[in-house]
Every structure is written in C-alpha cells, then in structure tokens.
N, C-alpha and C positions, 0 to 999 in steps of 0.2 A: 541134528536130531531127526530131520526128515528123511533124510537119506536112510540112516542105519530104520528108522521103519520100513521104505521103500524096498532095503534089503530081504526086512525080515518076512513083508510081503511076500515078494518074488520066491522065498527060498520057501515060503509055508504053499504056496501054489506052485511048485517046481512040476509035482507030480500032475495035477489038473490042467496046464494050461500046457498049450503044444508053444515049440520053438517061436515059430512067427507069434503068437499073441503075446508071449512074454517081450518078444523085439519091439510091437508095436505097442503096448502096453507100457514099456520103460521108454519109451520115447513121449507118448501120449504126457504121461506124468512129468516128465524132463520140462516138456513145454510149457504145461499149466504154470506148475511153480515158478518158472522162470517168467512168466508172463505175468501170475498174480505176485510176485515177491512177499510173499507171507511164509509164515512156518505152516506147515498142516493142521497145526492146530489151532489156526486164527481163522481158515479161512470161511468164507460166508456164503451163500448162496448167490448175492449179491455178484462177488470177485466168478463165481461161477457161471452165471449170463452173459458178464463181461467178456467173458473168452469165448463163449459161444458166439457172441454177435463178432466180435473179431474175428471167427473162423467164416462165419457167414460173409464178411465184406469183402474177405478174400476170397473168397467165393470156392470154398470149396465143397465137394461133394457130400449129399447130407449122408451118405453111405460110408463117406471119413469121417464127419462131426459123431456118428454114432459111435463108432468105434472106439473116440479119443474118451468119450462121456460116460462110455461102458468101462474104461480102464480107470477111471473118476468116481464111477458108483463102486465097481467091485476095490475100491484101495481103501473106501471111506466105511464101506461095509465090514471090511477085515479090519478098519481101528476101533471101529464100534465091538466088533466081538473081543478085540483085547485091551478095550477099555484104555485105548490112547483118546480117545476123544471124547466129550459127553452130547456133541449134537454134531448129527449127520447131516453137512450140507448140502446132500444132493436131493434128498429125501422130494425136496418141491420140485424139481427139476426135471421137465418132462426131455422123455429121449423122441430128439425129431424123426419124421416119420422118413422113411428112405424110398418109397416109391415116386414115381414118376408125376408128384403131383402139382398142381400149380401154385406157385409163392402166394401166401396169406399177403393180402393188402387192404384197407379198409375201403369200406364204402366212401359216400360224399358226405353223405349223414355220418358217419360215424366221423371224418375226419371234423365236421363241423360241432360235433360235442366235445371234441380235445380241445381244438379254438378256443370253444367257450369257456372250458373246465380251466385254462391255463390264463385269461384274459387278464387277469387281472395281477400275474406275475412277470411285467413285461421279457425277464430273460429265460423265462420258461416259453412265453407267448413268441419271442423270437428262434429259441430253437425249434420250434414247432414249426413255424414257418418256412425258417433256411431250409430246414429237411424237407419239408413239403413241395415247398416251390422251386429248388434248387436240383434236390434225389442228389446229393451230396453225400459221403461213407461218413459216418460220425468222425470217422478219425480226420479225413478231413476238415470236416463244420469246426474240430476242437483246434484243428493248427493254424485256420484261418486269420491271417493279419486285418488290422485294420486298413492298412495300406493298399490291400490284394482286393477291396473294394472300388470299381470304379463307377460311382454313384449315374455317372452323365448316362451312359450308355449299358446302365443298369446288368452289368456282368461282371464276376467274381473269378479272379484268378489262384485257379490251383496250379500250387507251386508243384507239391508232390504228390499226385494219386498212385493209386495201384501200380507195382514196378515203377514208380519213379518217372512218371510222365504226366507232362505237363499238359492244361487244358482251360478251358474259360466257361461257365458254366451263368446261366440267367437267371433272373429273378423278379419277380413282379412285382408294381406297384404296391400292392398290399404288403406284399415280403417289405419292400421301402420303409414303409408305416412303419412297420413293428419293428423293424433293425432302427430306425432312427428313435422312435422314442425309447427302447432300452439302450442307446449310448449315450444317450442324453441324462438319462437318471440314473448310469454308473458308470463315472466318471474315473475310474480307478487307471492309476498309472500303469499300463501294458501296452504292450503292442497287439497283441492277442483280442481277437474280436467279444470270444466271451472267454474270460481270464476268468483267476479263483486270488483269493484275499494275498498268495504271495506274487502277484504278477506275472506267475505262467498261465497256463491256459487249464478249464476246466478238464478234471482226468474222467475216464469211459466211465471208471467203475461208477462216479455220481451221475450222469449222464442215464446210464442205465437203470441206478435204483430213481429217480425220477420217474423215469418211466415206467417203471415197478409199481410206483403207487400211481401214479394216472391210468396204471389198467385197472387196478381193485379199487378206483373212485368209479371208476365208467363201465366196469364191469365188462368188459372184454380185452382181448390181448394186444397191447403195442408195442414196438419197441422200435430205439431209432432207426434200424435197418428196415422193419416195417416202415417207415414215413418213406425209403427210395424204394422198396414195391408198389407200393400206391403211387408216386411220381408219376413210374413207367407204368404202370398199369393202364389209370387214366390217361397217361397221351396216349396209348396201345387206343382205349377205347375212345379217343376222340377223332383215330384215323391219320395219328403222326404217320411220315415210312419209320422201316425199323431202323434205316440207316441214324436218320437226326437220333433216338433214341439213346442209339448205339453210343454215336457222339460225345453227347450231353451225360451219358452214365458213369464214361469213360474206360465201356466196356474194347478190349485190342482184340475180342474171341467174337465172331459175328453169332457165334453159336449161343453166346452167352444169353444175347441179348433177344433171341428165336421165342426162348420161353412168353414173350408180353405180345408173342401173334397170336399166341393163343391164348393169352387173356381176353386179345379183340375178340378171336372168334366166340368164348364163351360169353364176352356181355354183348354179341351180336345176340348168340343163340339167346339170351336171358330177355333181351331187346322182341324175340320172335313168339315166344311163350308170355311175356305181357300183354301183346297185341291178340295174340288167340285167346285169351281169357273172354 
C-alpha cells in the first residue's frame, strides 16, 4: 500500500520536481519507512523525531536532514490532498535550520530543572543523567549491557559506537547515585541496562516521546541528542582540550568535534559581557 502511494506521488510530481529531487526524494522516503517500520498511514510525529535524532547522531549535515524532511513534508502533504491520510504528521515538525549555526545545548539551570522535573522517576532520572554525564548517542545509552558497567573505576564500555568502534566513556558520582538506585528498583530479567517489559532494551521512538513531553512540562526544547551538546558544550566551556572531547564523544573527524571551540569562545565572550554590565 505504501509504495503504490509512493508511486502515485512520484508519477503526480513527475512534471515539478527535476531528476535529482525525485532520486533524492525516493531515497529520503526508502529510509524513513525502513527505519519507522509503519505503513504511511500509522505513522506519528513521534516515529518522525525519531529519525530526525537518528540522522543527528550520525551526524550528518543539517543541509541533508533538510532535505530528507522536505521529501516527508511534501509525500504527507500530497496524502492529505488525496485524502490517504486524516492527520498530517509533520505538521509539528519544525525543518532544522541549515546555516552555519552553533548546536542548541541547555544551560546549567536549565539542565537542573530536567533533574528535578524527572526526580522522582528514577529510569527517567537515570537516563537524564547517563546522557548528561556520559554525552553518549541514545543509541548507544539504549544497547548498553549491564555487564559493560565497570562500577570500580567508574567507566562504561561501548561496545559499538558510530562505524563500529569501540571506546570507554566516564561517569560521575552523581550518574552512580541514579544508575544504582533505578536497578535496584527494576529488577527485570535483561541484560540490557534500561530494558522494556519483554527483555530487550528500551526503542528511540519511547526515548524520544519522553523527551517530547519533558519539553512541554518545562517549556523549552530537549531531546536526547541535546543532553550530548550540552556534555561537550560544558567541558568546551570548562577549558577541556578539544582532543579529550573528541575522545569521550567518540568523534574519528577532528572537525567534528571544532564546533564546541566555539562554543568556549561564545560563553567566554558571554563571560565578557557579564563583567561589563
């Protein structure tokens, strides 16, 4: 069923859309669906973040995330005009901005009303933390064993990061706190650090809508991928080198990692403008 619309897309925009957008459009769409495993008519806005933050971890360019989200808006646009679908899931979904601008990360205040707002769910109050204290990819935090903890020397081993390489990543005392007392009070047979009621591990898309409603409690924007800009941000602006960053993010592109010098420099410069008031 999705395809033959997919079809009927492509073949009603034949004439508007030039050679390359149609390639990259029918690929765009190829991906989502494969990625959300839904029919087009199930899917949510929800399964639509999800892919967005996934495209984020892989870090690619916000001038390709647009592009894939543009061939998302106009497929969902064209079912609503022929009445394949009755809600348009993109409709909330804002298109990321493609210029040259510096990654959204929360304040200290702000990450400190998430803390609070989550305190009282400790596997909410743990993933908060792992991401915070760790700048781990959600996909990682969700594959994490129990075993891949080593409590002594408080560092967490990834088995498989980005390309498939391996690395050890730290954790604070506080991160301790909260990862011990949510395994303590769910005790569910997995291997999986934070699992779902059948013993695999929690999937993005809940991950995601969690974080969906802890922004419209707190009234500003989060989401897991935000918790590893704020990481690197803050050690940016504590004067880590960009090397250790690099490291710890498990970025292999040194370029990647360039963007959080200039995060120092702006909470120097913000540091300079306090002091002049």
């Amino acid at each position: 069923m999705s395809s033959e619309v997919q079809r009927n897309f492509f073949d009603d925009h034949r004439a508007r859309f030039s050679f390359e957008t149609i390639r990259s459009y029918r690929m765009a769409l190829r991906q989502f669906f494969a990625f959300c495993e839904k029919n087009f008519d199930e899917v949510k806005a929800t399964d639509i973040r999800a892919w967005l933050s996934s495209m984020e971890e892989k870090e690619l360019k916000p001038r390709t995330i647009h592009i894939k989200l543009s061939a998302l808006k106009s497929f969902y646009r064209y079912c609503m005009e022929e009445n394949k679908v009755k809600k348009n899931p993109t409709v909330t979904i804002q298109t990321p901005k493609i210029d040259d601008s510096l990654p959204y990360y929360l304040s200290k205040r702000q990450v400190a009303l998430l803390q609070e707002h989550t305190k009282e769910n400790p596997r909410d109050r743990a993933i908060v933390e792992m991401l915070y204290a760790t700048g781990v990819r959600v996909s990682e935090l969700l594959q994490m064993k129990k075993e891949d903890i080593k409590w002594e020397t408080m560092q967490i081993w990834i088995r498989k990061g980005k390309g498939n390489k391996e690395r050890f990543v730290l954790f604070t005392h506080e991160c301790t706190e909260r990862l011990k007392t949510y395994i303590e009070t769910h005790k569910e047979e997995s291997v999986y650090v934070f699992p779902n009621n059948r013993g695999s591990h929690l999937s993005r898309v809940f991950v995601e809508k969690r974080f969906q409603e802890f922004s419209e409690a707190l009234g500003f924007i989060v989401r897991p991928h935000t918790m590893r800009h704020t990481f690197a941000a803050h050690l940016a602006e504590k004067n880590m080198p960009q090397s250790y960053i690099q490291e710890l993010l498990g970025h292999s592109n040194f370029n990647s990692t360039r963007i959080y010098t200039r995060l120092n420099e702006a909470a120097r410069k913000k540091q300079y403008d306090h002091y002049q008031v």
